[in-house]
C-alpha positions as CSV (number, residue, x, y, z in Angstrom):
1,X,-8.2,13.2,33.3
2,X,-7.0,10.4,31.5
3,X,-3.5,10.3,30.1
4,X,-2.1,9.4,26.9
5,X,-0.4,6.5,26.4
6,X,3.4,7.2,25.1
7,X,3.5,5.0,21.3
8,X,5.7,5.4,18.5
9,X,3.5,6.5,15.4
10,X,2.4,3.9,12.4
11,X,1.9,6.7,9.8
12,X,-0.3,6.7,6.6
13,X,-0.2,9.4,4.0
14,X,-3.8,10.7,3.4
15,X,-4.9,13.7,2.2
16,X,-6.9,17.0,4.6
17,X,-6.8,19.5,1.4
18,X,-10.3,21.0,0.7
19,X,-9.7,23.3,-2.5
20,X,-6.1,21.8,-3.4
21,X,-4.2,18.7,-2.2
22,X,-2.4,18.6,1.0
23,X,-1.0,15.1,2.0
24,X,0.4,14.2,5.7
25,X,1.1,11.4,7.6
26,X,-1.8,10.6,10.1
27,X,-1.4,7.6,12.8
28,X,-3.6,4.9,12.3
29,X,-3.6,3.6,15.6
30,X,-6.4,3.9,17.8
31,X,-7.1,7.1,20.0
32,X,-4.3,9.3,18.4
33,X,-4.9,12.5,16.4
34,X,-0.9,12.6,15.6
35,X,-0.3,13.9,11.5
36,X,2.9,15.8,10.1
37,X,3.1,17.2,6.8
38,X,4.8,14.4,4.3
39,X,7.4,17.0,3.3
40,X,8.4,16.8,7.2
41,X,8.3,13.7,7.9
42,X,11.8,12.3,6.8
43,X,13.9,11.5,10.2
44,X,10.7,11.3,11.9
45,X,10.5,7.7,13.5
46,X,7.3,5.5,12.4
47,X,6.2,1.6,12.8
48,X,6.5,-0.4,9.7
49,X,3.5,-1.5,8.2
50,X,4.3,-5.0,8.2
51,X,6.1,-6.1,11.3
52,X,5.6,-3.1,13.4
53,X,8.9,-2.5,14.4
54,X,10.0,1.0,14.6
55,X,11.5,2.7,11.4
56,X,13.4,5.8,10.3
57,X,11.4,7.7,7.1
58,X,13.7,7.8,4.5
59,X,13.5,10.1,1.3
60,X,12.6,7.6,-0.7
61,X,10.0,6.4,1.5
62,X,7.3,9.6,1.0
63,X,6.3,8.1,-2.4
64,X,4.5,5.3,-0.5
65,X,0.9,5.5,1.4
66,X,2.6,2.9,4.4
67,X,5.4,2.8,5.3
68,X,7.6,-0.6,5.4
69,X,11.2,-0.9,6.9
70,X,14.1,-2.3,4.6
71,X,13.3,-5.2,5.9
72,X,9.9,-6.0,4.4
73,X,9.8,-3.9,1.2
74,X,7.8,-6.3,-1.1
75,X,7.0,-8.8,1.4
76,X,3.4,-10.0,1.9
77,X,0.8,-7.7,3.1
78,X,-0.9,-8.2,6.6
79,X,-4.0,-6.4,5.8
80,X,-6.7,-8.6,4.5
81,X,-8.7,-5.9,2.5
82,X,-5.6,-5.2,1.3
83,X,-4.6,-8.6,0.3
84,X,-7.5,-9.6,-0.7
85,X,-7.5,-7.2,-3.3
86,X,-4.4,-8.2,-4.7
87,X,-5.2,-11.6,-4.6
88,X,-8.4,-10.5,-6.7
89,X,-6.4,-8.7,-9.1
90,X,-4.2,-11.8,-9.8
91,X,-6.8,-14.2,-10.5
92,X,-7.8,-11.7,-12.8
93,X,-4.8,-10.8,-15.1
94,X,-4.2,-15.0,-15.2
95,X,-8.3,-15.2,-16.5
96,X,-6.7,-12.7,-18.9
97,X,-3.7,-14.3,-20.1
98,X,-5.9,-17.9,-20.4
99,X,-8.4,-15.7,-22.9
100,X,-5.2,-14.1,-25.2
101,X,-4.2,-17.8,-25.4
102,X,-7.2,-19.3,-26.5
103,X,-7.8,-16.3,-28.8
104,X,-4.2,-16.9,-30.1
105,X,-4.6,-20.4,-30.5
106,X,-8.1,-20.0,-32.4
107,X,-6.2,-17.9,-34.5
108,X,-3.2,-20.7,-35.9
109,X,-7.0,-22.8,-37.0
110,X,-7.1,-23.2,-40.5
111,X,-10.8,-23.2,-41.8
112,X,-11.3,-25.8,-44.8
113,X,-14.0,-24.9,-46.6
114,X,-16.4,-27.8,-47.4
């Protein structure tokens, strides 16, 4: 029988309910079935999302679905789904600012009637 190998967790918050909603913190990493319940999990020792170094969950930390140390809050995400996706939504609220000011400028036109 094969043994486990001994890891420290890299936790994301997902969500097992069936009739209501019941979030937990299941490792993503390959070949473990590890989840606590996200109301459990502060003190409980996880790999940050973004450098994988081990981490302490903090209170504040069960807001997020992955969980980054101190460290890299707000830094660049590793993920490329994930960054391509925000990368997507950029491009898109710049197309969106470029419309308002072309709409705004159309607007300060003065028509002369002929």
């Amino acid at each position: 029988m094969a043994r486990r190998q001994a890891h420290v967790h890299r936790y994301k918050k997902i969500d097992i309910g069936r009739a209501k909603t019941y979030p937990v913190y299941a490792c993503e990493l390959s070949g473990c079935t590890s989840y606590i319940p996200v109301d459990m999990a502060v003190g409980k020792t996880t790999r940050c999302c973004v450098c994988d170094k081990p981490y302490e969950i903090k209170q504040t930390d069960l807001q997020y679905v992955r969980i980054a140390c101190d460290v890299c809050k707000g830094k660049r995400v590793k993920n490329p789904k994930m960054r391509d996706n925000i990368m997507r939504n950029k491009e898109v609220r710049e197309e969106a600012v470029d419309m308002m000011e072309v709409l705004l400028n159309a607007a300060d036109i003065d028509f002369k009637e002929g």
